[in-house]
C-alpha positions in Angstrom: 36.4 -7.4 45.7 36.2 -5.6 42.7 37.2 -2.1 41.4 35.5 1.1 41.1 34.0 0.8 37.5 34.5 -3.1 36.8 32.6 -4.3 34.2 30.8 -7.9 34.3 30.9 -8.5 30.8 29.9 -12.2 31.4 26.8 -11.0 32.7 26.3 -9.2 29.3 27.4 -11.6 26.9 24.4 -14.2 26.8 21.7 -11.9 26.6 24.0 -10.1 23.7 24.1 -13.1 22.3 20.6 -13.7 22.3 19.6 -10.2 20.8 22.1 -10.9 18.0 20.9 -14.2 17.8 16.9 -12.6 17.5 18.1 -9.9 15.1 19.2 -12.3 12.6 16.4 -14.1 12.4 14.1 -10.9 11.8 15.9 -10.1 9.0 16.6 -13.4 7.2 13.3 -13.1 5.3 14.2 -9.6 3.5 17.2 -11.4 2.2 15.2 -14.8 1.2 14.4 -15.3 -2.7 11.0 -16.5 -4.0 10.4 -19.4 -6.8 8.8 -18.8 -10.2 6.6 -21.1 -8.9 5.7 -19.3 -5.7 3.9 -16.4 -7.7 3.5 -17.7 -11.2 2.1 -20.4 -13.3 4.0 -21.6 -16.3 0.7 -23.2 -17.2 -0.6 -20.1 -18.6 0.2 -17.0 -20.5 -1.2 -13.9 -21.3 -0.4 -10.4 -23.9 -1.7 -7.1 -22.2 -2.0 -3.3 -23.4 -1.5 -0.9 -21.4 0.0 2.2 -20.1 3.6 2.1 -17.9 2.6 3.7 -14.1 5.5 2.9 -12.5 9.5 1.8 -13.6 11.8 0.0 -11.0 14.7 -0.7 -12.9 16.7 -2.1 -10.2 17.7 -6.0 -8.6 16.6 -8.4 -7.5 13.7 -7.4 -10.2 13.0 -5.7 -13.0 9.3 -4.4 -12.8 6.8 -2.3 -14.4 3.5 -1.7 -13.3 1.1 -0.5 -15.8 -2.8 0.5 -16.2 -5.0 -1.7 -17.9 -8.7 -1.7 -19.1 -10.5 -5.1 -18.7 -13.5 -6.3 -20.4 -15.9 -4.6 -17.8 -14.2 -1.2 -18.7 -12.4 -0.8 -15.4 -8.6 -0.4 -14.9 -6.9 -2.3 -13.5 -3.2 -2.2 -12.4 -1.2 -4.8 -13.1 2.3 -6.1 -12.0 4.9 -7.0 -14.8 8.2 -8.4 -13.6 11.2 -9.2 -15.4 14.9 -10.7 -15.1 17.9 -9.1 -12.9 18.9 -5.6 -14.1 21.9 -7.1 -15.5 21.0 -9.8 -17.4 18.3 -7.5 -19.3 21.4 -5.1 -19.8 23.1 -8.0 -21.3 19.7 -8.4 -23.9 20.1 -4.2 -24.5 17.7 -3.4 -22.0 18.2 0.1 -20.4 17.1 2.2 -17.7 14.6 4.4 -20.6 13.7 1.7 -22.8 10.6 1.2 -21.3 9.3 4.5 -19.5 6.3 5.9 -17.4 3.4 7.1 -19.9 4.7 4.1 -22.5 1.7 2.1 -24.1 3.4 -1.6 -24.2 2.0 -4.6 -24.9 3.6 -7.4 -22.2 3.3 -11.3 -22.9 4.5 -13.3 -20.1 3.5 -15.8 -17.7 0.0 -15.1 -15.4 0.4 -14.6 -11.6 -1.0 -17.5 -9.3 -4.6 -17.8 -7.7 -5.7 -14.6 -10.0 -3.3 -11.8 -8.7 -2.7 -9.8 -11.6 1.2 -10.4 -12.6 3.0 -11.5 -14.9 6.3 -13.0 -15.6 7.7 -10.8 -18.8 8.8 -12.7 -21.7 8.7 -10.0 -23.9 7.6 -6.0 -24.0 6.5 -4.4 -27.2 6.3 -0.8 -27.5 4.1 1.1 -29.9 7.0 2.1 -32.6 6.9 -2.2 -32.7 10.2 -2.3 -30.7 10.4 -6.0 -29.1 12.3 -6.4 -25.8 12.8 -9.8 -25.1 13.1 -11.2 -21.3 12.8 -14.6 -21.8 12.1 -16.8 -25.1 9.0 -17.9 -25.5 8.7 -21.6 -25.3 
């Protein structure tokens, strides 16, 4: 007979278990990492003008989105990602190098299947300042 109160915690444990279980498997996607090779082509590069939109200074990517005008006279926004926060530190790279309302001039890699990215290699800003993300090959 049990007491007044009594617990069953073997009747809790498997389906704990099994939400735990669930849980981590919901969130193991936020914490996976894509390949270069998953979104870019090292195949082919591009250099772009245009105007900075948006900074994110922050892991697991630097990025900068920024307004460009095509050949049809449209603007488009494009997608400009870069290394790990510190290993553009490490290059001099800082929070305000590269800010909102900045005309730059980004050569990288292109995006796959057309999406409009790139893979930085370098930024140039209009005083002629080169950051450099990655060396050109």
């Amino acid at each position: 007979m049990r007491q007044a109160g009594y617990i069953d915690r073997a009747r809790f444990a498997a389906p704990l278990l099994l939400a735990m279980t669930f849980c981590i498997f919901l969130t193991r996607p936020a914490l996976s990492h894509h390949s270069f090779t998953a979104e870019f082509t090292a195949e082919k590069t591009a250099t772009l003008t245009g105007t900075v939109t948006q900074v994110w200074f922050r892991n697991p990517h630097v990025r900068y989105l920024f307004a460009v005008t095509n050949a049809e006279g449209d603007e488009e926004i494009w997608d400009a990602r870069g290394s790990p926060v510190v290993w553009l530190a490490r290059k001099g790279w800082t929070k305000t190098s590269i800010k909102v309302g900045d005309v730059v001039e980004i050569y990288g890699f292109l995006g796959r299947d057309g999406r409009k990215m790139l893979s930085i290699m370098t930024v140039t800003l209009e005083d002629g300042t080169v950051f450099v993300d990655r060396v050109p090959e």
